[in-house]
VOGU-3710 file (C-alpha; in Angstrom, 3 decimals, decimal comma):
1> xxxxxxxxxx> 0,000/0,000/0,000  1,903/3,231/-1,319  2,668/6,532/1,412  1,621/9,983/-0,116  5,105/11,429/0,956  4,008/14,578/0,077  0,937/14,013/2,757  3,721/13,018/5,083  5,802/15,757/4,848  2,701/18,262/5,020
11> xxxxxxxxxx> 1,692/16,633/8,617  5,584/17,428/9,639  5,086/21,264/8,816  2,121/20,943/10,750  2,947/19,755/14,078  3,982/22,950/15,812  0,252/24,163/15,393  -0,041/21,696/18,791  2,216/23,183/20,696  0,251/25,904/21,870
21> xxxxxxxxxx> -3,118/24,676/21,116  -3,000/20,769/21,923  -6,562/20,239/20,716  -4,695/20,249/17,192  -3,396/16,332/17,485  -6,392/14,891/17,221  -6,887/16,464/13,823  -3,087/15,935/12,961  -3,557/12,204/14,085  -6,265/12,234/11,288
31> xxxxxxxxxx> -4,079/13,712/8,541  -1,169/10,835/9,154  -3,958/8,345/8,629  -4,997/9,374/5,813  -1,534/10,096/4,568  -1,149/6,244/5,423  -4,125/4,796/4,482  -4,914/3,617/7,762  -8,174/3,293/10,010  -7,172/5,164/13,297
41> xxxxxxxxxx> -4,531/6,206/15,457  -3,944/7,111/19,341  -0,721/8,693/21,092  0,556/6,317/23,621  3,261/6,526/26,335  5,805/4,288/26,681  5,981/3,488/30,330  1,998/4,626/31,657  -0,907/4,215/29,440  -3,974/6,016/30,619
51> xxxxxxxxxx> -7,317/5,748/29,049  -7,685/9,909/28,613  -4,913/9,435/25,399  -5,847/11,133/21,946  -7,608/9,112/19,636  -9,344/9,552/16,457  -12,851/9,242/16,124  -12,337/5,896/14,275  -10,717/4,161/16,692  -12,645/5,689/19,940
61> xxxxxxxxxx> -15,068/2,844/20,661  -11,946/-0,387/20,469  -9,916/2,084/23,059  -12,575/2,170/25,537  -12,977/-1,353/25,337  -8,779/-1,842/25,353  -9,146/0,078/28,567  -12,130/-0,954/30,391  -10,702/-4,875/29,897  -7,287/-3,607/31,051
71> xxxxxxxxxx> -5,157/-4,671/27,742  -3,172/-2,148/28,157  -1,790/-3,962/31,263  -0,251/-6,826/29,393  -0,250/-5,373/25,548  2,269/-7,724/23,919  2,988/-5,113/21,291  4,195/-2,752/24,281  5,727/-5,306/26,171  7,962/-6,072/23,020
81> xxxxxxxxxx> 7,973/-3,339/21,101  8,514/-0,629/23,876  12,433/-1,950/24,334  12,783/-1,648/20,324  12,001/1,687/20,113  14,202/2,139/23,605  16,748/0,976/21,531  16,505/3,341/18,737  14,458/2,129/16,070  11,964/4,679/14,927
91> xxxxxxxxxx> 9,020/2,438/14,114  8,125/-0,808/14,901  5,599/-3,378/13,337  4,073/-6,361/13,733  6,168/-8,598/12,092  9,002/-7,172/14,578  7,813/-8,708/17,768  6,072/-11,906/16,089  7,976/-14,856/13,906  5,075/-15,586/12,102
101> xxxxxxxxxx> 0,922/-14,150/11,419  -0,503/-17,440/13,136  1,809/-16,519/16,618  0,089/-12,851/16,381  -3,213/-14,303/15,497  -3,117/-16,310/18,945  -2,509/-13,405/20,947  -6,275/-12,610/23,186  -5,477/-9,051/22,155  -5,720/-9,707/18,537
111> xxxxxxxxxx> -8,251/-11,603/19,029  -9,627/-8,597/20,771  -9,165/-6,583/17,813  -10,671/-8,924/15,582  -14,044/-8,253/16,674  -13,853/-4,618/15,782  -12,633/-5,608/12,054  -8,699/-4,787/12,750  -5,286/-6,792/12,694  -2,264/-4,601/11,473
121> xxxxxxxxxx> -0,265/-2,134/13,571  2,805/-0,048/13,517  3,768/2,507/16,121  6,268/5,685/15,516  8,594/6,142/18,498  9,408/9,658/19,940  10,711/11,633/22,805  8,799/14,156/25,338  11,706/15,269/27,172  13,042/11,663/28,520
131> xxxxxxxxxx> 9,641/10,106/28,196  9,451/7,689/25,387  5,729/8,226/23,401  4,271/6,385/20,388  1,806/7,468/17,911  0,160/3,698/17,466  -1,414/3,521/14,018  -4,404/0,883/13,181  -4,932/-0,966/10,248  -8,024/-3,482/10,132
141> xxxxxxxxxx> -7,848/-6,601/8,503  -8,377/-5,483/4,747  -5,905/-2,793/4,516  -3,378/-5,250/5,357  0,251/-4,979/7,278  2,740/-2,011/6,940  5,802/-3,183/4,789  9,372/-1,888/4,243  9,042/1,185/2,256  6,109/2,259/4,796
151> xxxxxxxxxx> 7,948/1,673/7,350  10,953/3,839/5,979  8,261/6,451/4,930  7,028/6,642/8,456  10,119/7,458/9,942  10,693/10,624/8,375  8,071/11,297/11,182  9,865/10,146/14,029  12,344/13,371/14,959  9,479/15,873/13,892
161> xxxxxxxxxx> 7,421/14,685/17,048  10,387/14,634/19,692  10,887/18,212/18,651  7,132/18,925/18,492  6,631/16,890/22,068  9,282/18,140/24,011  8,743/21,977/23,250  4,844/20,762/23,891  5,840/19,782/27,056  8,290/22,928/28,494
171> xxxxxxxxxx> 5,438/25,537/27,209  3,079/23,629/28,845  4,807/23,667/31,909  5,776/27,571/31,429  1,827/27,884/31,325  0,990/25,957/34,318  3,705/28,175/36,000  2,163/31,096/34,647  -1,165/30,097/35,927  -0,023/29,363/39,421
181> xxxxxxxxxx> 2,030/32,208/40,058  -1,006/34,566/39,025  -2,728/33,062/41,793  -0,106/33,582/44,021  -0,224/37,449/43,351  -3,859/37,254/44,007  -2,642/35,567/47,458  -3,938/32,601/46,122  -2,898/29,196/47,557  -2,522/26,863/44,445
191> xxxxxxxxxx> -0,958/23,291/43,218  -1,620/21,985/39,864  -2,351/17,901/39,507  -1,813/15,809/36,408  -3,643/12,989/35,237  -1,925/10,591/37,439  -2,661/13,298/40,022  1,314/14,111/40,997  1,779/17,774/41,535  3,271/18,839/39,400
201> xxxxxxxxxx> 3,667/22,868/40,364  3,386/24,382/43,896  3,040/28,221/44,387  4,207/29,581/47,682  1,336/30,547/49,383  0,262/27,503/49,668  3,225/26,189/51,233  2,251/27,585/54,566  -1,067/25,395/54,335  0,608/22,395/54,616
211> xxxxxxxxxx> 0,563/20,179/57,915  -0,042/16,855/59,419  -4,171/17,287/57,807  -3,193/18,414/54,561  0,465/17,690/52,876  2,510/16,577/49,679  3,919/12,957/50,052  5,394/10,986/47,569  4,283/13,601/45,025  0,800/13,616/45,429
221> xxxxxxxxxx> -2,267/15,733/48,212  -2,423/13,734/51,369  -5,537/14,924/53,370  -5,779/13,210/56,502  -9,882/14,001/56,412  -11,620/10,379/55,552  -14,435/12,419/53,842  -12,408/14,768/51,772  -10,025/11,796/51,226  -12,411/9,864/49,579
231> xxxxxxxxxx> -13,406/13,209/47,417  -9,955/13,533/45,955  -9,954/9,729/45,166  -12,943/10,304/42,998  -10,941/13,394/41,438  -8,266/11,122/41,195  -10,063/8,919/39,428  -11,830/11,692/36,930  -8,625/12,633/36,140  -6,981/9,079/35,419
241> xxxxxxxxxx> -9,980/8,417/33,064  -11,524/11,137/31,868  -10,748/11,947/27,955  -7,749/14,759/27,673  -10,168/17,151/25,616  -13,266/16,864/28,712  -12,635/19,364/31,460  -12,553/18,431/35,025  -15,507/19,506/36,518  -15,951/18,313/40,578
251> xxxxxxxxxx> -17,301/20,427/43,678  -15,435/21,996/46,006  -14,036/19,785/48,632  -13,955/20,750/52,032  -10,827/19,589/54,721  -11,638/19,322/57,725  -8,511/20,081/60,241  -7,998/19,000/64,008  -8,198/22,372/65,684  -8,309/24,041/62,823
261> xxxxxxxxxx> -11,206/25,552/60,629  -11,354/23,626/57,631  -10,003/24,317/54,200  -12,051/24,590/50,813  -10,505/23,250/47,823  -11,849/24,287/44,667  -10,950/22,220/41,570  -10,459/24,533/38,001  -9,856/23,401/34,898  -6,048/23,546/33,015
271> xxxxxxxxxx> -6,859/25,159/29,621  -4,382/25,947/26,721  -0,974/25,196/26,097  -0,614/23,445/29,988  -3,283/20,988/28,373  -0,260/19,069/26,477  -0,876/15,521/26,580  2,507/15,021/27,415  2,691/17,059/30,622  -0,641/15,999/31,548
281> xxxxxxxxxx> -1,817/18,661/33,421  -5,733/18,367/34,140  -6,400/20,692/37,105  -5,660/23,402/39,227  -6,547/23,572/42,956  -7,312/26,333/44,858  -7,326/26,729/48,263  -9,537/28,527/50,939  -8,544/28,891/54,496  -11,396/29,266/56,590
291> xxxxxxxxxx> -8,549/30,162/59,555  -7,446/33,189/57,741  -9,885/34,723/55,806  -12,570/36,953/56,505  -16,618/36,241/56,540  -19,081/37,548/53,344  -20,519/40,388/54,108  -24,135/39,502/55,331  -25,726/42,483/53,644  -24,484/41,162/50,393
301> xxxxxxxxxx> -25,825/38,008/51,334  -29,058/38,976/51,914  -28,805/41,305/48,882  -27,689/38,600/46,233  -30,004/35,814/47,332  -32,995/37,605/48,607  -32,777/35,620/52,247  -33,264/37,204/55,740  -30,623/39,174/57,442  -30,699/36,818/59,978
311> xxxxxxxxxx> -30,279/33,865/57,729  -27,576/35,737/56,399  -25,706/36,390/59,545  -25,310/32,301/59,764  -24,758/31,913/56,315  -21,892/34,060/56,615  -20,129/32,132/59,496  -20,868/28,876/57,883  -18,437/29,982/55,124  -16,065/30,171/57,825
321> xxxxxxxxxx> -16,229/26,931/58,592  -18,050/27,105/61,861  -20,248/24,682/63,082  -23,647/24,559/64,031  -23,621/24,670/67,635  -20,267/27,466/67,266  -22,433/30,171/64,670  -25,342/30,017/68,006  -23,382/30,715/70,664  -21,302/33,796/68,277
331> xxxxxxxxxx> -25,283/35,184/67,539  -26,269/34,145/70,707  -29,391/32,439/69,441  -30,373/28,656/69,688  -29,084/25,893/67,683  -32,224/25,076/66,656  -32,825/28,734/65,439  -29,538/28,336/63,800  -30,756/25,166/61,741  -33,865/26,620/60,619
341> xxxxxxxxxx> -32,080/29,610/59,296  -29,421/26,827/57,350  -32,920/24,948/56,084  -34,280/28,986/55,266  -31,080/29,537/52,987  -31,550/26,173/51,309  -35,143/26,414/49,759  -33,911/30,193/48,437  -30,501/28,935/47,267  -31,668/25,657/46,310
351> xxxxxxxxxx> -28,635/23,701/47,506  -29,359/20,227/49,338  -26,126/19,825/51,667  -24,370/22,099/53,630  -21,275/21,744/51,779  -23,425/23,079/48,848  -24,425/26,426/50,512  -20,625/26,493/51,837  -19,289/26,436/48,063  -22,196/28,284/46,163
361> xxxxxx> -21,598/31,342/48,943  -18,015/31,844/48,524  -18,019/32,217/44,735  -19,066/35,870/45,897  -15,103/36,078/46,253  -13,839/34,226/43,902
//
């Protein structure tokens, strides 16, 4: 099957279009298919494959299925072809880590494949920084294996995306950077996560945060809080899983500290250039500490949601943090006055939990 060189070539000029916008591979990933007449094609790293990679449109549905079974655990083709490519060779193909088709064809992940219609592979090696990468190309059944002069032809990519990855990678970082040092000047405590959820950038105001409830170690947020533990492992997993171009969207979490009002930790989304897939950045964190901050205004309260001033008086301290039984003896009213104001400021807020009312409130100072 005969490489448009030309086609080739033309993808090569394009790649730097992804540096600063990475929502440009997918559509790059398109043009090498077509330039070599194959089905699909999904960027894969060497070491870690997550299910969040690139893919094209064509090969979206077998992915999801290669993940949800877990292939990518014991994928022959990375557990042979990974050291290959280690080695130096550019591109790797089937008939490189298999003596014969009828060894291949016994393999349960191409039998796996089989059912959606495909059989030949090759997969481009390339360099983020020190992180090998391949850019895994699927042909089914009919178009039939990649030979020699394909092969040779497909190369020609193989330096083009180390250059294109690794630059992808230090503006991304340069971006994240950007991102949390603006916070900083807004006194901002901030860490950005990647997909795996390691930090991967720390500003210092958050620094001072840090403490036996709430710490870095081994790389990732430690929050000794069972409740807000089990938030971030749900974040955690959002951002393991969750497709590179799909923002992460979750609700603030809130860290409860021993003797110590509790922190709110509000998750943004990493947008632009920090968005490389091979940084994998995916979110930002920002966080709130109920210790040092002041309370919302309860004027503005009443103002902006239309409640009583009273119900905004205890609104206001709950943003603080304060319990129940603390916000009645500061007003010096019941604690049952104080939970009828909480249910009051629920039916005209309409938020269900506390935690709700706690998060919806201080996005008047955010």
């Amino acid at each position: 099957m005969a490489i448009d060189i030309s086609r080739i070539d033309a993808v090569a000029s394009r790649l730097p279009e992804a540096v600063l916008d990475p929502s440009r591979w997918i559509g790059i990933m398109e043009e090498v298919c077509g330039a070599v007449k194959t089905s699909g094609a999904a960027l894969l790293q060497g070491d870690v494959r997550t299910a969040d990679i690139p893919v094209t449109d064509s090969v979206a549905e077998y992915f999801k299925s290669y993940f949800d079974q877990q292939l990518h655990i014991s994928d022959v083709r990375a557990i042979r072809g990974v050291p290959k490519l280690l080695a130096g060779q550019s591109v790797v193909i089937d008939q490189d880590i298999f003596v014969s088709e009828r060894e291949m064809a016994r393999e349960p992940l191409y039998l796996d494949l089989e059912k959606y219609g495909y059989r030949w592979w090759a997969a481009i090696g390339f360099k983020a920084g020190s992180t090998l990468w391949g850019l895994a190309l699927q042909r089914k059944k009919v178009e039939g294996p990649f030979g020699a002069e394909e092969v040779k032809a497909l190369s020609r990519l193989s330096r083009h995306l180390t250059e294109t990855a690794t630059l992808s990678s230090a503006v991304g970082r340069q971006s994240l950077l950007n991102v949390t040092n603006a916070l900083r000047m807004m006194d901002r405590p901030a860490l950005a996560l990647g997909r795996l959820s390691i930090v991967l950038e720390v500003n210092d105001r958050a620094v001072p945060l840090f403490d036996e409830s709430l710490r870095i170690r081994n790389g990732r947020l430690f929050v000794k809080d069972a409740a807000a533990r089990q938030r971030l492992a749900n974040l955690d997993d959002q951002l393991r899983t969750a497709p590179d171009s799909v923002a992460i969207a979750v609700p603030p979490i809130i860290v409860r500290r021993d003797n110590k009002r509790p922190i709110l930790i509000r998750v943004l989304p990493v947008s632009g250039a920090a968005r490389s897939p091979f940084l994998g950045a995916r979110a930002i964190l920002v966080f709130d500490d109920l210790d040092t901050r002041s309370h919302i205004d309860p004027a503005m309260l009443s103002h902006a949601f239309g409640i009583t001033s009273g119900q905004a008086r205890v609104a206001s301290l709950l943003t603080m943090g304060m319990s129940v039984e603390e916000i009645a003896s500061n007003l010096e009213i019941s604690v049952d006055t104080v939970r009828n104001h909480i249910k009051g400021v629920f039916a005209k807020v309409g938020a269900r939990r506390q935690s709700e009312l706690v998060a919806l409130i201080s996005r008047l100072r955010f």
